[in-house]
SERO-4910 file (N, C-alpha, C, O; in steps of 0.05 Angstrom, whole numbers):
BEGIN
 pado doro    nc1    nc2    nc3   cac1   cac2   cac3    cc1    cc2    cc3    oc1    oc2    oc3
  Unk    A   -140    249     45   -116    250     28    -93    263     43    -70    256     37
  Unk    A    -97    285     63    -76    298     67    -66    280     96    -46    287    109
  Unk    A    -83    255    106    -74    231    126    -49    218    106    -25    219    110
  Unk    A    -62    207     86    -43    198     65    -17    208     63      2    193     66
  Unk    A    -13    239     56     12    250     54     23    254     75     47    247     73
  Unk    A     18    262     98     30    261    122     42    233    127     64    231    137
  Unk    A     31    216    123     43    190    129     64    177    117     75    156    124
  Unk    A     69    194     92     90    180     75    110    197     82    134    193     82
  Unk    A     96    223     90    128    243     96    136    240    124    154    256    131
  Unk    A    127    222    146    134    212    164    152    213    176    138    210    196
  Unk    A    175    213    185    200    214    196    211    192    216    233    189    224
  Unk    A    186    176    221    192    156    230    194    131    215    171    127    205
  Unk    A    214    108    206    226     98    195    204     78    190    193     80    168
  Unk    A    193     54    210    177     35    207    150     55    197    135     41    183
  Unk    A    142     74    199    113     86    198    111     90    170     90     86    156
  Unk    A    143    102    158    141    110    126    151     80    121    175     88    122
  Unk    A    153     65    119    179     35    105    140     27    104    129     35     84
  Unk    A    127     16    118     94      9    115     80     18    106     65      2     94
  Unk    A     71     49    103     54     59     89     65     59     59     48     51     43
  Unk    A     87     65     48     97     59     28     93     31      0     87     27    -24
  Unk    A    102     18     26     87    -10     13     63     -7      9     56     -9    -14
  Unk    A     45     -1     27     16     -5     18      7     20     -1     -9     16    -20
  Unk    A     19     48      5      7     66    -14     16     58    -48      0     66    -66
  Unk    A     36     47    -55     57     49    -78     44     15    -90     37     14   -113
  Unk    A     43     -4    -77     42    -29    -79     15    -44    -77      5    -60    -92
  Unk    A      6    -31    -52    -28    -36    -40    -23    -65    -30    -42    -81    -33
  Unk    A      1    -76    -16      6   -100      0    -19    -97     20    -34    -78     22
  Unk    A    -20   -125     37    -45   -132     51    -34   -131     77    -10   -134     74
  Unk    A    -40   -128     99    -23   -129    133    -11   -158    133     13   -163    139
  Unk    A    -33   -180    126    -13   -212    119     13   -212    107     32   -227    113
  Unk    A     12   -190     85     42   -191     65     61   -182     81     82   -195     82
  Unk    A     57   -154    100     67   -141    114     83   -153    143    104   -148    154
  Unk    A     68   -166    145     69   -185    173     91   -206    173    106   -211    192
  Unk    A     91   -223    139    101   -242    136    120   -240    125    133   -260    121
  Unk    A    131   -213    114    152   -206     95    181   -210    114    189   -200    135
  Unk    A    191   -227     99    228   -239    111    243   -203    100    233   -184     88
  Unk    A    271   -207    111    290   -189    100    291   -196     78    284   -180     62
  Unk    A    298   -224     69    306   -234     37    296   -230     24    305   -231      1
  Unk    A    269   -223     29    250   -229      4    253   -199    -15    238   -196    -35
  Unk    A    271   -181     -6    274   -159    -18    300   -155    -23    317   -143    -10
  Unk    A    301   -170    -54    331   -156    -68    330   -151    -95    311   -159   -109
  Unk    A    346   -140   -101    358   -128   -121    332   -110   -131    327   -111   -155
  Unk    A    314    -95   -114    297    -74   -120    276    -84   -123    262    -65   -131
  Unk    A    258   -108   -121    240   -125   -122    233   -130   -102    252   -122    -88
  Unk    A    215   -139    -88    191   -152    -64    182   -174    -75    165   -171    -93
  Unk    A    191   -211    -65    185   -225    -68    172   -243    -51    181   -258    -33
  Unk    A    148   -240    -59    123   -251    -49    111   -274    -57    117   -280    -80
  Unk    A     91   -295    -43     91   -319    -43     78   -320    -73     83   -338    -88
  Unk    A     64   -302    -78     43   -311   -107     60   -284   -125     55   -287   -149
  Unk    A     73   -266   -121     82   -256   -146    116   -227   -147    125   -218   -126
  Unk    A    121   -223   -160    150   -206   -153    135   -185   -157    115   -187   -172
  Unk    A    141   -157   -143    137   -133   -144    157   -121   -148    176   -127   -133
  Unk    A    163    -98   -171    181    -84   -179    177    -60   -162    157    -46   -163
  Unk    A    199    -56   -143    197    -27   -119    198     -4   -138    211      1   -158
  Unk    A    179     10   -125    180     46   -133    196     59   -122    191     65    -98
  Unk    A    221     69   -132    240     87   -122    232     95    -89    245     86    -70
  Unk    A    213    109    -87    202    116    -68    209     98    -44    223    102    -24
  Unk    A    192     73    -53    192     44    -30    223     41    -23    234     36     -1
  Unk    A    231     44    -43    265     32    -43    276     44    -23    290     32     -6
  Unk    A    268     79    -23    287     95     -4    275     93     21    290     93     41
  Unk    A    252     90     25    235     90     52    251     63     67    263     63     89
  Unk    A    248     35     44    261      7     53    283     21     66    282     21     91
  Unk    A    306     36     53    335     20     61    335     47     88    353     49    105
  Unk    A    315     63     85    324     81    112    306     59    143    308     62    168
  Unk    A    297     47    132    280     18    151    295     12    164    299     19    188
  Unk    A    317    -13    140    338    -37    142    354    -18    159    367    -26    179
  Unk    A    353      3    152    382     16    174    376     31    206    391     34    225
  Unk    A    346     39    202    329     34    232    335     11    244    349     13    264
  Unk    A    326    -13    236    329    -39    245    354    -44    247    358    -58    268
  Unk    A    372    -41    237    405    -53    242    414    -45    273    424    -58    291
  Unk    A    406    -15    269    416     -3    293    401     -5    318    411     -4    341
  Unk    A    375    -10    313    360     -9    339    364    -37    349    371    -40    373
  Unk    A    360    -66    325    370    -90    337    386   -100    322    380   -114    302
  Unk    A    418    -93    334    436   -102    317    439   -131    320    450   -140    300
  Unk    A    434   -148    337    441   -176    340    415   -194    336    414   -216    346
  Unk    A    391   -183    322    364   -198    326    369   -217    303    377   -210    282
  Unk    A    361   -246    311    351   -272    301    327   -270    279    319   -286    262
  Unk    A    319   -241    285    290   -253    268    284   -238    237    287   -215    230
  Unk    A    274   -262    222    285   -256    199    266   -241    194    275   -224    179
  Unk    A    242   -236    199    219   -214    188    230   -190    185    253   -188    194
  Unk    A    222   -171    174    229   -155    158    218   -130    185    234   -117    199
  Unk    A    193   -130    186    184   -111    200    180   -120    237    157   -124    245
  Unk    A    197   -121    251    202   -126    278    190   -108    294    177    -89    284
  Unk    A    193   -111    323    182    -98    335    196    -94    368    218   -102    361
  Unk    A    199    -90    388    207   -100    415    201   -127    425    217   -144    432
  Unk    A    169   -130    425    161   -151    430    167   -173    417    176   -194    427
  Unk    A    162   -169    385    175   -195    372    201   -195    364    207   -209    345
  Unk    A    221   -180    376    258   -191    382    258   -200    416    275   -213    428
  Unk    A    230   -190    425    246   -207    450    241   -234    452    255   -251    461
  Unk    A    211   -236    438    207   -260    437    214   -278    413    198   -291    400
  Unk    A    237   -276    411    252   -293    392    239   -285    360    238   -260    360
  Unk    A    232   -293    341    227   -299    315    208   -297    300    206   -304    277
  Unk    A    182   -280    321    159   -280    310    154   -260    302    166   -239    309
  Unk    A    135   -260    286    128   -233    267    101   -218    283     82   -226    296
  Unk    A    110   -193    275     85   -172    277     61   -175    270     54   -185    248
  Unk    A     44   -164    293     17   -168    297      9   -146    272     25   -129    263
  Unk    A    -19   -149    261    -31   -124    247    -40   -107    262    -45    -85    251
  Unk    A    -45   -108    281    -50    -85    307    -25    -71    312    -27    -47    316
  Unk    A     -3    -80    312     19    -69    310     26    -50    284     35    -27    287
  Unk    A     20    -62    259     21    -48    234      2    -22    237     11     -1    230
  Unk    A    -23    -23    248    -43     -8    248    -43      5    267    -60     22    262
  Unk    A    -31     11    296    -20     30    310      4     47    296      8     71    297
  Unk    A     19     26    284     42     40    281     40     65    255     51     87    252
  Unk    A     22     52    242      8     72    220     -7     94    225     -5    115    213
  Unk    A    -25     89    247    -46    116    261    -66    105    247    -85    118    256
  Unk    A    -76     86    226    -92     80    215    -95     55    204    -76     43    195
  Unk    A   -125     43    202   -126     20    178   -111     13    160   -105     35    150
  Unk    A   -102     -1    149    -75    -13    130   -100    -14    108   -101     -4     86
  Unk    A   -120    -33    125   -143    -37    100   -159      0     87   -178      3     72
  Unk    A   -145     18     98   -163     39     92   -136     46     67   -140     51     44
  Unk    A   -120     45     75    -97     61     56   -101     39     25   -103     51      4
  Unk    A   -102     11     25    -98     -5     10   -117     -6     -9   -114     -9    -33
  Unk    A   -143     -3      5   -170      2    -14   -168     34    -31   -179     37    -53
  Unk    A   -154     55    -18   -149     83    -34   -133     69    -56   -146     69    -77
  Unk    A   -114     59    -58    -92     56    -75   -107     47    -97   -108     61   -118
  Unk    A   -123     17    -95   -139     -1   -110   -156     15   -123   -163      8   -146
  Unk    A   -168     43   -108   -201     54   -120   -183     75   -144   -187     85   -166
  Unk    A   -162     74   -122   -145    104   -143   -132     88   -180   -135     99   -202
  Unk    A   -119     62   -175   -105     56   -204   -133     48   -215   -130     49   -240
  Unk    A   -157     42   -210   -176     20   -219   -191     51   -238   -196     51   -262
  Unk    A   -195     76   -218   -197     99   -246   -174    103   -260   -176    109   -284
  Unk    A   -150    101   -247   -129    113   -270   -126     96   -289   -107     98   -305
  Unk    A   -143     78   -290   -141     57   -314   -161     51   -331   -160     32   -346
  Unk    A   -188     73   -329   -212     72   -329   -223     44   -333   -234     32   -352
  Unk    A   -216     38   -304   -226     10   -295   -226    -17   -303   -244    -34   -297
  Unk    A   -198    -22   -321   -188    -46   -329   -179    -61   -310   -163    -53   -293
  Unk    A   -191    -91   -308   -190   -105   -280   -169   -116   -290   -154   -122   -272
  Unk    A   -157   -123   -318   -132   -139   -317   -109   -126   -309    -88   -139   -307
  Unk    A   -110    -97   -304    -88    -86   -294    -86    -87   -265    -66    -84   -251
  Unk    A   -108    -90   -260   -108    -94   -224   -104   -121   -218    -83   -123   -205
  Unk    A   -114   -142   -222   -111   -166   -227    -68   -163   -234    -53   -159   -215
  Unk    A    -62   -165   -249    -28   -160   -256    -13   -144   -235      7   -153   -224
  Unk    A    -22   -122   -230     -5   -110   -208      1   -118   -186     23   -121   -175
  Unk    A    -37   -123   -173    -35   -128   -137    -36   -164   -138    -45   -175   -118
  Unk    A    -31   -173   -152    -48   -202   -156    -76   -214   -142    -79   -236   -131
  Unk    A    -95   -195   -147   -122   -198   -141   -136   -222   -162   -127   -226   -184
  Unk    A   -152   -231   -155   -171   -251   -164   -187   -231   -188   -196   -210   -180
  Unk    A   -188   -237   -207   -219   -223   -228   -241   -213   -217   -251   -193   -226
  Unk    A   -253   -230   -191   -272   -226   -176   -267   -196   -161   -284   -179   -167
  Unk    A   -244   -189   -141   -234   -182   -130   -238   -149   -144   -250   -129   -136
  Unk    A   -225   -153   -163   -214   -132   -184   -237   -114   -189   -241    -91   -183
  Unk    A   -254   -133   -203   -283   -115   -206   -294   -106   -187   -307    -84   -188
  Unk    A   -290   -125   -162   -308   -103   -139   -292    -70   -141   -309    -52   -136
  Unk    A   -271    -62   -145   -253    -40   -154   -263    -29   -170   -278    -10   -165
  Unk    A   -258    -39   -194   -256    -28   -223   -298    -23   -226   -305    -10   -246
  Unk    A   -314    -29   -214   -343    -25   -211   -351     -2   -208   -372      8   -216
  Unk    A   -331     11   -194   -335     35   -176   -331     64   -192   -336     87   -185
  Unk    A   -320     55   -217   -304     78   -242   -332     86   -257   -348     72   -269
  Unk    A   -330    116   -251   -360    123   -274   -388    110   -261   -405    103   -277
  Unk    A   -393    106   -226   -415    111   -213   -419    137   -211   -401    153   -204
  Unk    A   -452    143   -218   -461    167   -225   -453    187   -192   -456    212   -190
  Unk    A   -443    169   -171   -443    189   -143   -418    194   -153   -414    218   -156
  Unk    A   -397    179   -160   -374    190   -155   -361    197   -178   -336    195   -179
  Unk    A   -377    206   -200   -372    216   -222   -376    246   -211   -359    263   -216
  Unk    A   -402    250   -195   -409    273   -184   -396    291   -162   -400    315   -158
  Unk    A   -375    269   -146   -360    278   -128   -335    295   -138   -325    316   -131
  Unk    A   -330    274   -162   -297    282   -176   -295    309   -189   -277    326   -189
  Unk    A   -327    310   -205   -335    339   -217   -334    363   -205   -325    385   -212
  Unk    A   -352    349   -171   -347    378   -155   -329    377   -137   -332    391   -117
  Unk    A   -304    361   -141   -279    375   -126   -250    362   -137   -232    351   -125
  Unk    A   -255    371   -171   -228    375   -189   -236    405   -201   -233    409   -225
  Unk    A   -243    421   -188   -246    447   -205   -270    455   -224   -292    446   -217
  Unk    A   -267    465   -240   -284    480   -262   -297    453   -269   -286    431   -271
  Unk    A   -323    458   -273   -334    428   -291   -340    431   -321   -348    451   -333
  Unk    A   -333    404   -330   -329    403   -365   -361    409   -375   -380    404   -360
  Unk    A   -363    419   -397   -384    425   -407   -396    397   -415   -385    376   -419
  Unk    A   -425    405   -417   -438    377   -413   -432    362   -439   -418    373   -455
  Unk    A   -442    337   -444   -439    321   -469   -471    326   -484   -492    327   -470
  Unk    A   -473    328   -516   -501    325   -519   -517    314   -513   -540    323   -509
  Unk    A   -509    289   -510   -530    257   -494   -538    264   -471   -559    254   -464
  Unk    A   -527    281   -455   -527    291   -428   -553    313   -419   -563    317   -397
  Unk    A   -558    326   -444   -573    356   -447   -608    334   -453   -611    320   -473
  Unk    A   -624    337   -439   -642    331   -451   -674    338   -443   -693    331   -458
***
């Protein structure tokens, strides 16, 4: 967790504008990879299968990005969103996920699965909310939302949120 927070408080422009998306949104390195400039206006992330409403957060991380990128390549052709040296020199192509995942210090797939394990309890494991947000499959969702109220990690949460709640009667036996 405290990889997590370091990474969003980042200071480097592309490192926070990526983890953002994925911590706030839980985008995939494909979304990441393939995301145009356009596809982000008027406070929204428009993506091939659904619109994402930006979290304040994303918004400020984005436009301190767009203005990394302006300056570093003010004359680049390429419409991707997240550029790189290699892909402005070579004309138009988009970033590798090796690139996302260097540039992160970490798995994209590690940050994206926290986000998913984290709303799937804050929702005590309603898959239609995960399903609606990230646009996951039903299938998808439950592999998530399965994970809410396993007896290990009922046991984990107990012994490291503090004081533990007194037992339930059903529980005593």
């Amino acid at each position: 967790m405290d990889d997590l927070r370091e990474t969003l408080k980042d200071e480097a422009a592309p490192k926070a504008a990526l983890a953002s998306l994925i911590v706030f949104h839980a985008l995939t390195s494909k979304e990441l990879q393939t995301m145009l400039t356009t596809d982000l206006r008027d406070g929204r992330l428009f993506l091939q299968d659904r619109t994402v409403l930006l979290a304040n957060e994303v918004r400020t991380r984005l436009e301190k990005y767009r203005g990394y990128r302006t300056n570093r390549w003010p004359r680049t052709a390429n419409p991707h969103l997240f550029i790189s040296q290699k892909t402005t020199a070579c004309g138009t192509g988009r970033v590798s996920h090796v690139w996302i995942n260097d540039t992160l210090g970490m798995p994209t797939r590690r940050l994206r699965e926290d986000r998913l394990l984290n709303e799937a309890e804050a929702t005590g494991g309603d898959p239609r909310r995960i399903c609606d947000l990230f646009g996951l499959s039903v299938g998808a969702a439950l592999r998530y939302t399965s994970t809410v109220d396993q007896p290990g990690i009922v046991e984990y949460r107990l012994r490291n949120s503090g004081p533990r709640p007194s037992p339930r009667a059903d529980d005593i036996g």
